[in-house]
Structure formats: structure tokens, C-alpha cells
N, C-alpha and C positions, 0 to 999 in steps of 0.2 A: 227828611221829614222828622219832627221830633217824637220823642214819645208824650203823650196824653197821662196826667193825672187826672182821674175823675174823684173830686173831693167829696165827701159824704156833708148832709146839712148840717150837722153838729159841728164839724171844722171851720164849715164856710166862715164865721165868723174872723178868723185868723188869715181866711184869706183874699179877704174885702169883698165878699162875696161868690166869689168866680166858684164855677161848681166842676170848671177843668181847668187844668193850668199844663202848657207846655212845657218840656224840659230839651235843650237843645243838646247839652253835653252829658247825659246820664247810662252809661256804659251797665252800671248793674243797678239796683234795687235802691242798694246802699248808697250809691252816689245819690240817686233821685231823692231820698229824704234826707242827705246832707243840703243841697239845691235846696227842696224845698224850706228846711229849717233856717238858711241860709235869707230866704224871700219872706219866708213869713213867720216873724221871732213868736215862739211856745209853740208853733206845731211838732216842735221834735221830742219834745217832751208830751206829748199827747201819744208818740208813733213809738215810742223806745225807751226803757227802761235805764238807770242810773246808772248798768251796765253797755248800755250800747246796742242791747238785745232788743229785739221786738216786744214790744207787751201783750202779755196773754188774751185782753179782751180785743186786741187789735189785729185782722187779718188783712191780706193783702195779696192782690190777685195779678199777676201776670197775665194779660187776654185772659181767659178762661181760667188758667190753674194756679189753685194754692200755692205762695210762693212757701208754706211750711213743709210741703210735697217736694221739694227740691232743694234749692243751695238755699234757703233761705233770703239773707238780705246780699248774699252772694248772687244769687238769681241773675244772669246778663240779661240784657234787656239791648235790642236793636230797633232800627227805626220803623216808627209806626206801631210799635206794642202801642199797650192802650194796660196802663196799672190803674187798680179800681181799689179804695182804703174802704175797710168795711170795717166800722165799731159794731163789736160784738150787742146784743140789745140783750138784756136782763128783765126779767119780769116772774111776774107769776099771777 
């Protein structure tokens, strides 16, 4: 079973819609936004920073937990996780 991206509505556009996207080979975090960057050009610069790093307004959840609660984009991911991208939302 692959793991599930569930993409937020502000993405979808990068990625012809689809509001999940399977990854068949993504062992941790990091692979699955190389994959994805890979599939759909400017998402990775939306997900990661000039250095590599995650960006600050951008979280990302393994099943249920913060992958910044753990290895970060080290986070392994096995079959059937389910990653969820959450842009941070700003207002006042």
C-alpha cells in the first residue's frame, strides 16, 4: 500500500487538482517531497526553504503527529501512513 498525500486547497493548483496523491516509494518525509517536487514542478519550493529545510508557515503531519515533534523531514513513513500538508493561515 502506498502512503497518501493529502494536499491542502491552496496547493491543489500545482497539482492538477487532486486533493491526495499516492507515493509508492517514499521511505521518509523527505523522500515524499522530493517525489512530490519531482511530479509537480513549484511544490517544493512552496514545502522547503532555499536551504532544504521545511518552512516555517508550513506543517506536516505524519497520521496524526507533527512531523516537527520528531525526525522532522527524517520522519520514516511506512505503508499506509496518511501525510497531511497544512499552510499555516495568518489573519487578524
Amino acid at each position: 500500500m502506498p502512503v497518501t498525500v493529502k494536499i491542502p486547497a491552496p496547493l491543489r493548483p500545482l497539482t492538477q487538482g487532486q486533493a491526495e496523491v499516492a507515493l509508492e516509494n517514499a521511505p521518509t518525509v523527505k523522500a515524499a517531497v522530493e517525489e512530490l517536487s519531482r511530479r509537480y514542478p513549484g511544490l517544493r519550493e512552496r514545502l522547503l526553504d532555499d536551504k532544504g529545510a521545511l518552512r516555517r508557515y508550513v506543517n506536516i503531519f505524519r497520521n496524526d503527529e507533527d512531523i516537527r515533534h520528531g525526525k522532522m523531514l527524517d520522519t520514516s513513513l511506512s505503508a499506509e501512513d496518511k501525510l497531511t500538508i497544512v499552510p499555516a493561515i495568518a489573519g487578524g
